[in-house]
C-alpha positions as CSV (number, residue, x, y, z in Angstrom):
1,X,-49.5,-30.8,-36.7
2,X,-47.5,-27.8,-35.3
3,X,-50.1,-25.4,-34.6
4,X,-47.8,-23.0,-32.9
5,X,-47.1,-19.0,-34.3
6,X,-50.4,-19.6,-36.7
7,X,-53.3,-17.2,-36.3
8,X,-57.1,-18.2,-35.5
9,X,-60.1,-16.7,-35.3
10,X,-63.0,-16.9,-32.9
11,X,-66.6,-15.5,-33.3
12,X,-69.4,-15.9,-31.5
13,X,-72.9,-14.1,-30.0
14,X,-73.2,-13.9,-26.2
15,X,-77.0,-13.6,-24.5
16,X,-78.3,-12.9,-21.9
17,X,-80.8,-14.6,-19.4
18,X,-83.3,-13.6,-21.4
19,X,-82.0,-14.3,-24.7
20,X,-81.3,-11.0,-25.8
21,X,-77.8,-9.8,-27.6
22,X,-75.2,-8.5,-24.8
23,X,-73.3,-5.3,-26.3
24,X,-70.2,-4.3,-25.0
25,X,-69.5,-7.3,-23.4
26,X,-65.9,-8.2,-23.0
27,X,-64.6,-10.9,-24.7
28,X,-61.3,-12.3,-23.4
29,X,-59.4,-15.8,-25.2
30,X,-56.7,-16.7,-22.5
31,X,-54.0,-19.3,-22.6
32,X,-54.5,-21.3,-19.6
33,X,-51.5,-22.7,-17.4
34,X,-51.8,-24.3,-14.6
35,X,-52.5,-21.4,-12.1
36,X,-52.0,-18.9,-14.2
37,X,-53.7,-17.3,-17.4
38,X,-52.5,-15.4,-20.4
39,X,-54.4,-12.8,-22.8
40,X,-53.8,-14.1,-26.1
41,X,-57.0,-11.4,-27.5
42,X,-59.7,-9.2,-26.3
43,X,-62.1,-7.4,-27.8
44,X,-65.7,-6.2,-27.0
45,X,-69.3,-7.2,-28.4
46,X,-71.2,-5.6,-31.0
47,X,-74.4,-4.0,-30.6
48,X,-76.4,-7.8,-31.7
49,X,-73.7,-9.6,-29.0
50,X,-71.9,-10.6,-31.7
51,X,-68.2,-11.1,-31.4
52,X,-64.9,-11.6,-33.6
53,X,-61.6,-12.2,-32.7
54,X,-58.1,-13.1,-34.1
55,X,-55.0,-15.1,-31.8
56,X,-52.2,-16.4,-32.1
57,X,-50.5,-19.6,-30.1
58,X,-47.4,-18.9,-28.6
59,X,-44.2,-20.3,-30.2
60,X,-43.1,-22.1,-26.7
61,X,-46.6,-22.9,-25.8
62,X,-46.4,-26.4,-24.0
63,X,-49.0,-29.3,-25.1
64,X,-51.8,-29.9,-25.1
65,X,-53.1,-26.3,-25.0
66,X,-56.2,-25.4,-23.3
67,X,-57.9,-22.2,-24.4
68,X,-60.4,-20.4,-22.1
69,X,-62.8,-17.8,-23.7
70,X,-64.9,-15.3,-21.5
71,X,-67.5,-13.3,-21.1
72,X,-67.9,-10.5,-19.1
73,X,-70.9,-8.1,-18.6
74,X,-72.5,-5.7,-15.9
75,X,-75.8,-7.1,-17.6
76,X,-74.9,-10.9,-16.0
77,X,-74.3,-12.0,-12.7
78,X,-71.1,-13.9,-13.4
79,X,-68.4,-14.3,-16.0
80,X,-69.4,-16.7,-19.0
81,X,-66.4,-18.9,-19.4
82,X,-66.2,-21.7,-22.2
């Protein structure tokens, strides 16, 4: 199935070490290469961590595609990458 030039969406709620909802956190989904990293859609969290996002896969995008989504905060120590 050719998955290329559709749209997706993402959504998620990012924590922090206590549990609670981080706002304004930025929320990246990169294309990963090999050394290298493309932004595909960012976008920032809402005041309950809570997160929604829209991307599209590139129409030369090699196989299989790996997709990186982070997390970035003052309120945590390091990036949250899944």
């Amino acid at each position: 199935m050719d998955q290329k030039g559709k749209v997706y969406e993402i959504h998620g709620t990012v924590t922090g070490h206590k549990g609670d909802p981080l706002c304004g956190a930025r929320i990246v989904v990169w294309w990963q290469h090999i050394r290298d990293r493309k932004e595909l859609a960012a976008g920032e969290t809402s005041d309950r961590g809570i997160y929604y996002l829209t991307y599209a896969i590139p129409e030369r995008a090699p196989e299989p595609l790996l997709l990186v989504v982070e997390a970035v905060s003052k309120d945590i120590d390091a990036p949250l990458l899944s």
